[in-house]
N, C-alpha and C positions, 0 to 999 in steps of 0.2 A: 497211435491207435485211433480209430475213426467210430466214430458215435453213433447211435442208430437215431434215427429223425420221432419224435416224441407226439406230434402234432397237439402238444399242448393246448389246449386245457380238453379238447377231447379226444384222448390217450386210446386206441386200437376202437374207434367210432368213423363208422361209413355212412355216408348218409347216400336214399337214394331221391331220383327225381319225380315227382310227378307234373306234368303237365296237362292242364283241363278247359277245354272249349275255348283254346286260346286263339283268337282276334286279332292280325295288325291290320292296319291300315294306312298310309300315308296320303292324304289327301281325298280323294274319289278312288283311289288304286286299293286295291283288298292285296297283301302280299303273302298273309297266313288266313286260312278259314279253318274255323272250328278246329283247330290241331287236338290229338288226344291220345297218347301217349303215357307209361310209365316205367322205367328207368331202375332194376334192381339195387339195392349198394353191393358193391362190387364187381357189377359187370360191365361186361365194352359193348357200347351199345352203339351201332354205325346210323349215321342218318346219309343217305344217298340221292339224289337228284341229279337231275341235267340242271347247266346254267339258268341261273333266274328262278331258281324254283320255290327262295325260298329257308336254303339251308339255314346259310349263314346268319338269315336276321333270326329264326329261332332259335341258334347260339344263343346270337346276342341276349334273346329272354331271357334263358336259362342263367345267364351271367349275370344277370343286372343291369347291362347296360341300356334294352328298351324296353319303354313300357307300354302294355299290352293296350286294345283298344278296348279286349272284353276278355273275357277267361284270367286263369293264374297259373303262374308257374310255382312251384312248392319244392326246395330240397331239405328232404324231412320232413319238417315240419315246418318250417319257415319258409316265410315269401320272398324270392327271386329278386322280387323288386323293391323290396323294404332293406334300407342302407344299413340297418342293425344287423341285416343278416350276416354281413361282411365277420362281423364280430363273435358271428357264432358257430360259421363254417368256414374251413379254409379251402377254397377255391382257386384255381388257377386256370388261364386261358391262353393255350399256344397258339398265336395268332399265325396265321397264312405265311407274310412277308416276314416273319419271326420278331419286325417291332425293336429290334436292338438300335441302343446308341453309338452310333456310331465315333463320337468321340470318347467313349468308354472301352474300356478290358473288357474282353471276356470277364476277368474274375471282380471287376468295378460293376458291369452289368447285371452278374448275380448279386455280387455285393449292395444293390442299389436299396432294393424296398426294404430289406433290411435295418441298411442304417437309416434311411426318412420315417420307419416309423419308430426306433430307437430300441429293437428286441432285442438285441444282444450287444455285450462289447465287441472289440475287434478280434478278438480271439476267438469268439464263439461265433462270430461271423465268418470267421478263417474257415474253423471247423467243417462249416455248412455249406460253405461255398466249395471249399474243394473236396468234399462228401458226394454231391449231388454232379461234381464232373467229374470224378472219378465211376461214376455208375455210370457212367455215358463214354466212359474212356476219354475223356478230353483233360486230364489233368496236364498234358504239355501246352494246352492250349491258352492255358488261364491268361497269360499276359499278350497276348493276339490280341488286336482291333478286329470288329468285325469285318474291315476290305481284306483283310488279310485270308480269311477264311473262304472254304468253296460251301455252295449251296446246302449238302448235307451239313456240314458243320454249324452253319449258320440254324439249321434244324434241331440239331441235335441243343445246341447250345439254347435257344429258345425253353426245351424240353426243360435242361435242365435248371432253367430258371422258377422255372414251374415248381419243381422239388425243392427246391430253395423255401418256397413257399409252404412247405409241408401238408401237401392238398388232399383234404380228403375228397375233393369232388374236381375233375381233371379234364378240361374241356379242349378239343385240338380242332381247329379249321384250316382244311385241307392238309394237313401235316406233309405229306409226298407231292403235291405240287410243284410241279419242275423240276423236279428229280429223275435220275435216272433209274430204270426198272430196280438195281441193283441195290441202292440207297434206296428208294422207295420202298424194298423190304426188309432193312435194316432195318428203318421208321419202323414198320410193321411189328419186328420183333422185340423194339424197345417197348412200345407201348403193352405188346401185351407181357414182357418182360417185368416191367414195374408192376402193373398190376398184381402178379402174382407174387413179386416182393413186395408190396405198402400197404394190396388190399385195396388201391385206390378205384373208386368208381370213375370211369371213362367214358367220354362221352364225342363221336367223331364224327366230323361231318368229311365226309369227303365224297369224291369222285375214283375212288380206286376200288374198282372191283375186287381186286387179289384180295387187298386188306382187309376190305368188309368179310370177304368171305375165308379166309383164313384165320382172322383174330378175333373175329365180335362174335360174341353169345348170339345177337340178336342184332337184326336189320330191320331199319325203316326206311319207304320209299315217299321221296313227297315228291311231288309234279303239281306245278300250278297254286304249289300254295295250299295242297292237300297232305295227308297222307291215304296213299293209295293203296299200301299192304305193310304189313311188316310179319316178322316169321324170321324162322334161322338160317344159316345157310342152302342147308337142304331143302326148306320150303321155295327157293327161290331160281332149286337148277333149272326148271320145267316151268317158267312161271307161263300158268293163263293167260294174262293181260296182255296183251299184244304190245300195250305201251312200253312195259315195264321189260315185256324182251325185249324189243329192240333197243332201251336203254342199255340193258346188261351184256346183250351181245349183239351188238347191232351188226348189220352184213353190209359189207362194203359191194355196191351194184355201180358199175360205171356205163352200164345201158340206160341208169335213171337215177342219174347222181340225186342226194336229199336238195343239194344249194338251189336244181331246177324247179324241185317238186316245191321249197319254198318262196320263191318268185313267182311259181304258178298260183298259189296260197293266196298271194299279199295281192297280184292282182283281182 
């Protein structure tokens, strides 16, 4: 019999995000200005940009891992970047490259933050670990190395480390990156699959149109370090900004390729 995930010690609690007049900076270079954003509990909330724009280091805020130059990140009530948060919300972050050990098991890899921070015995680590791949369908996979795996799997297995985790706040960058269309909406429908089993608030950064506009309550678009609109699917068929169409659907012109227009640019 399989257990339902508890997220102990806060039992059916969602937290959501806010972020405020948030600032990075890396040397002379500005990579976020004034971000401003808020982040329901429980919904999928897409952040979208071209390369460079930005995504992923605002992840990273929302994670903990950098810290800002001005403004704050907040999930609930607690600061992003204060280490005690760790201890008061369960967060988890499915990284791009999925970040697996590669001399570990699938079911060692889940198994891992488990047993280093010592929350359960082996049996309740058993429990949890083949709980969280059997929601992903990978219970034949447990004892696979990650070379052994193809790309979605390696995905999917990421994901399910996450829920290992038992996260009330669920962060994914890039999730469908080098996938194929097909997998790519697998991804799509796991994410918002758990959602609607765990409750979990999601938070996505990616480049996949479909996904944004299929799965997320709500889209934000950042370019250069901004955000430049945010709104639901629907605000976004017809969008105004010229940028942000030819983001979303850009037209392929081989009378005035883009690679020319930006060598004409740079000179």
């Amino acid at each position: 019999m399989t257990t339902a995930f508890t997220a102990s010690p806060f039992v059916g609690k969602t937290f959501g995000v806010t972020v405020a007049h948030l600032t990075k900076k890396f040397g002379r270079t500005t990579v976020l200005s004034d971000i401003n954003f808020e982040v329901k509990p429980g919904e999928i909330y897409c952040i979208m940009g071209p390369s460079g724009s930005g995504k992923s280091v605002l992840l990273r805020h929302i994670a903990g891992l950098e810290i800002a130059t001005s403004g704050e990140v907040r999930i609930g009530e607690f600061d992003a970047a204060d280490q005690s948060t760790r201890d008061k919300v369960h967060l988890a972050l499915v990284f791009q490259a999925g970040a697996l050990f590669n001399s570990l098991s699938v079911y060692d890899n889940l198994a891992l933050y488990l047993r280093e921070h010592r929350l359960y015995d082996e049996a309740g680590i058993r429990d949890r670990v083949m709980h969280a791949l059997s929601i992903l369908s990978l219970d034949k996979a447990a004892r696979k190395f990650p070379a052994e795996l193809s790309g979605g799997m390696k995905k999917r297995v990421a994901i399910a480390r996450g829920l290992v985790m038992e996260p009330q706040l669920l962060l994914y960058d890039e999730p469908t990156s080098e996938l194929d269309p097909v997998m790519g909406a697998t991804i799509s429908e796991i994410i918002a699959t758990l959602r609607e089993q765990t409750a979990v608030t999601s938070i996505v950064v990616t480049h996949d149109r479909d996904l944004a506009v299929n799965i997320a309550d709500r889209i934000a678009i950042i370019m250069d370090g901004r955000i430049r609109a945010t709104g639901t699917a629907a605000d976004f068929k017809r969008p105004a900004d010229p940028d942000i169409a030819n983001f979303l659907s850009p037209v392929i012109d081989l009378k005035n390729p883009r690679f020319k227009q930006l060598e004409n640019h740079h000179e």
